[in-house]
C-alpha positions in Angstrom: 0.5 10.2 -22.0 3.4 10.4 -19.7 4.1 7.2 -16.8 5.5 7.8 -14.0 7.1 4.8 -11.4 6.6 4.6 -8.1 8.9 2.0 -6.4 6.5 1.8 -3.3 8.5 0.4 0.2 7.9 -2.6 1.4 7.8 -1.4 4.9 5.3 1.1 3.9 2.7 -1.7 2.6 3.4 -4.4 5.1 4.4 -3.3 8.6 4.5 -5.8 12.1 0.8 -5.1 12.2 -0.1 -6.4 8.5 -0.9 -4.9 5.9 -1.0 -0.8 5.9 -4.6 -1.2 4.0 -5.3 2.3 5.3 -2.2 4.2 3.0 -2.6 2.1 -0.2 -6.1 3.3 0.3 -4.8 6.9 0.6 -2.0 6.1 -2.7 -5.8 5.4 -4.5 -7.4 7.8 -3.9 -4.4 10.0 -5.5 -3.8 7.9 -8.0 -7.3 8.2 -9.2 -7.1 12.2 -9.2 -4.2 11.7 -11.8 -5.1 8.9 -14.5 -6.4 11.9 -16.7 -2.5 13.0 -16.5 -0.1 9.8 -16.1 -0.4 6.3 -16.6 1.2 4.5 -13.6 3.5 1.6 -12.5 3.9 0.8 -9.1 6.7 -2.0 -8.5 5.8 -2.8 -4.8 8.8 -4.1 -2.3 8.7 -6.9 0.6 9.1 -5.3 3.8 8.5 -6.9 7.4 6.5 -10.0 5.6 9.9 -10.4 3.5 12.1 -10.1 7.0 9.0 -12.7 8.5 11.0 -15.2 6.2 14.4 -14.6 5.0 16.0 -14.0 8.6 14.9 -17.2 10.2 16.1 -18.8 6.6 19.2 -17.7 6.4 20.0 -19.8 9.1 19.7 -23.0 7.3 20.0 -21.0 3.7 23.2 -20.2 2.6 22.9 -19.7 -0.7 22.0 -15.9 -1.3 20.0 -17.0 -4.7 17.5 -19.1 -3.1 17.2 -16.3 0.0 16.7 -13.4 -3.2 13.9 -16.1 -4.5 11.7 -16.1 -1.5 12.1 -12.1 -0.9 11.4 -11.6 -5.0 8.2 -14.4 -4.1 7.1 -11.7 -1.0 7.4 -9.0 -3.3 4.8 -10.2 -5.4 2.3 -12.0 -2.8 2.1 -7.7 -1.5 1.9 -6.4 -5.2 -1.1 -8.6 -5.4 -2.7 -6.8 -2.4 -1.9 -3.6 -4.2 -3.4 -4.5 -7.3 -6.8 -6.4 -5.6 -6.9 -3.0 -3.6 -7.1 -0.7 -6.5 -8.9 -3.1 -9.0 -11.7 -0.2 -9.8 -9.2 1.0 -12.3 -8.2 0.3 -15.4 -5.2 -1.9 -13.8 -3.4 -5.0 -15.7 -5.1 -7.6 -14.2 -1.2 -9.6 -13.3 1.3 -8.8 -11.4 3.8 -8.3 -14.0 7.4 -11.0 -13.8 9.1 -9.3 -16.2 10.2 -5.7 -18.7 8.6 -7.4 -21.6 5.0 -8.1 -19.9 5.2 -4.8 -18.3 5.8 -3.0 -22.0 2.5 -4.7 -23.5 0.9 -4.7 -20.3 1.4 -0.2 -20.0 -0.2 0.3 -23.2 -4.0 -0.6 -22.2 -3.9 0.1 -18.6 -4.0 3.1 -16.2 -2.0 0.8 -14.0 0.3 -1.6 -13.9 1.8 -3.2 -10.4 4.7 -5.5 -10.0 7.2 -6.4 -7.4 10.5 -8.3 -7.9 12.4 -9.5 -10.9 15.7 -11.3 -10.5 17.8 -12.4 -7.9 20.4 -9.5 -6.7 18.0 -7.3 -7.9 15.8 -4.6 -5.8 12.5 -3.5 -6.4 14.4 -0.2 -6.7 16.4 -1.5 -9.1 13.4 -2.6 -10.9 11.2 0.4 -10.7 14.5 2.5 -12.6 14.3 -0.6 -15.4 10.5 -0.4 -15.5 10.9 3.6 -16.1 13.6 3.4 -18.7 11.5 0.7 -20.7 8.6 3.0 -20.8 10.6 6.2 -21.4 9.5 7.7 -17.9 11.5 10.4 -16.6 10.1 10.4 -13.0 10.4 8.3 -10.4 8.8 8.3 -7.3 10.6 6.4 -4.1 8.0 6.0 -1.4 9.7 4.8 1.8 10.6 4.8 5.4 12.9 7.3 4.8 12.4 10.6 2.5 15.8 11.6 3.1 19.7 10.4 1.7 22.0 11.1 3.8 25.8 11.1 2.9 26.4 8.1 5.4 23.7 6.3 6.8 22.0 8.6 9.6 22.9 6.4 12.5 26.4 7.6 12.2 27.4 10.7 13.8 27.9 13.7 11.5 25.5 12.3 9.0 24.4 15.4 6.9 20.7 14.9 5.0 20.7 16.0 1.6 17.8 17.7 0.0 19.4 17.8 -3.4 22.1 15.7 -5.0 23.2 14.9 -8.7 23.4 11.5 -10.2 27.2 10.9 -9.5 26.7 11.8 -5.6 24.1 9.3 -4.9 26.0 6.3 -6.8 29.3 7.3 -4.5 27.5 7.5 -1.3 25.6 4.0 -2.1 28.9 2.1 -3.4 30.0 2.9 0.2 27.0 1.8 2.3 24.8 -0.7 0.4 25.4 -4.7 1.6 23.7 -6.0 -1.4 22.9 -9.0 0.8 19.6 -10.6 0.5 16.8 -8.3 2.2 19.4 -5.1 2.5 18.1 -2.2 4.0 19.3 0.7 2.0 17.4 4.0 0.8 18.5 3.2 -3.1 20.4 0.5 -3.7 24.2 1.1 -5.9 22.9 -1.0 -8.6 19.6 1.2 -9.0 21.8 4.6 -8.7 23.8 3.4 -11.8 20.7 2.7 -13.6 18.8 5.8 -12.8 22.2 7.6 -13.8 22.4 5.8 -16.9 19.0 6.7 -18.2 19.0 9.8 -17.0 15.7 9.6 -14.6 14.3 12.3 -11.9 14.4 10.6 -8.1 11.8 12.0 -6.1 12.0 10.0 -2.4 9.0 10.5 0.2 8.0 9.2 2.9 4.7 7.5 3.7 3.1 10.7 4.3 0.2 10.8 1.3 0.7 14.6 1.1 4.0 14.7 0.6 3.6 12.4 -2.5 1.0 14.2 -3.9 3.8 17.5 -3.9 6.2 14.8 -5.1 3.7 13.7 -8.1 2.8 17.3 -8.9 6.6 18.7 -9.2 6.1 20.6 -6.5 8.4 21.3 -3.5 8.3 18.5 -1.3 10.1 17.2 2.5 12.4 14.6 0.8 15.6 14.3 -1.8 15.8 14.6 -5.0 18.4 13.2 -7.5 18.9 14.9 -10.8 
């Protein structure tokens, strides 16, 4: 049976009002209408709770390690929401810390959730390492955004793209992604490498559930993709 990622925003699961109970409810219910097709992981980022603690710490943190530490801690403190909400699957019953857990953990589960892995590292990052582990092809990027743009689309002139190979998306996010501790980018440069390495299918949506459910089925969707 195939697996497809999702590498699902942290800004979509945790906004300034909590936790977004009412999507992951939504990402269920879609979920559950596709176990008979895919097996799933779902490598959940940090979002505003993340922000709630790294920006007031990096004024007395300056080492970038420790800052990476607490976001990767956030990271899995939300994947743990994720996973309690959709517990009537067949879901791992951990949130998976690393590839070699995840591999075992795949093979007798419908569902597998996880959030961070190493310092330096997105969730992004880690949702293209959890796809190439398992041989997934797909990956779905649930975000904010469902858009790349060739510069970031505060800056004037900034076109969207709806479709873009492999080597376009690792240029565009050499130029624009920080890689500083709780970075805002749409996919980071290391996770463009990776998903160009292996070869894997970028879907991005936005947090609208029926645009995800077009993403999941193949079908033409409002968002890029990278192939």
């Amino acid at each position: 049976m195939e697996t497809i990622c999702i590498s699902l925003g942290g800004h979509v699961v945790f906004k300034k009002n909590g936790v977004n109970v009412n999507y992951i409810k939504k990402l269920l219910d879609v979920i559950k209408q596709n176990t008979t097709k895919y097996k799933f992981i779902i490598v959940v980022g940090g979002g505003y709770a993340s922000r709630l603690y790294t920006q007031p710490a990096r004024q007395i943190i300056r080492n970038n390690e420790v800052l990476d530490e607490i976001a990767i801690a956030i990271t899995r403190i939300n994947a743990l929401i994720v996973k309690d909400i959709f517990s009537d699957l067949e879901i791992y019953p951990n949130v998976a810390t690393s590839l070699e857990e995840l591999r075992a953990a795949t093979r007798g589960n419908e569902v597998v959730v996880m959030g961070g892995l190493l310092p330096g590292m997105t969730t992004d990052a880690v949702a293209v390492l959890a796809s190439e582990v398992v041989n997934s092809r797909v990956m779905i990027n649930i975000g904010n955004g469902s858009y790349v743009y060739d510069r970031p689309p505060s800056m004037r002139g900034a076109k969207r793209l709806g479709s873009l190979d492999h080597n376009t998306m690792v240029d565009i996010a050499s130029k624009y992604d920080t890689r500083e501790a709780d970075a805002s980018f749409i996919f980071d440069l290391v996770a463009s490498k990776l998903s160009k390495r292996a070869g894997i299918e970028i879907r991005f949506v936005n947090d609208d559930i029926n645009e995800f459910r077009l993403a999941l089925e193949g079908k033409k969707h409002k968002g890029s993709v990278v192939k």
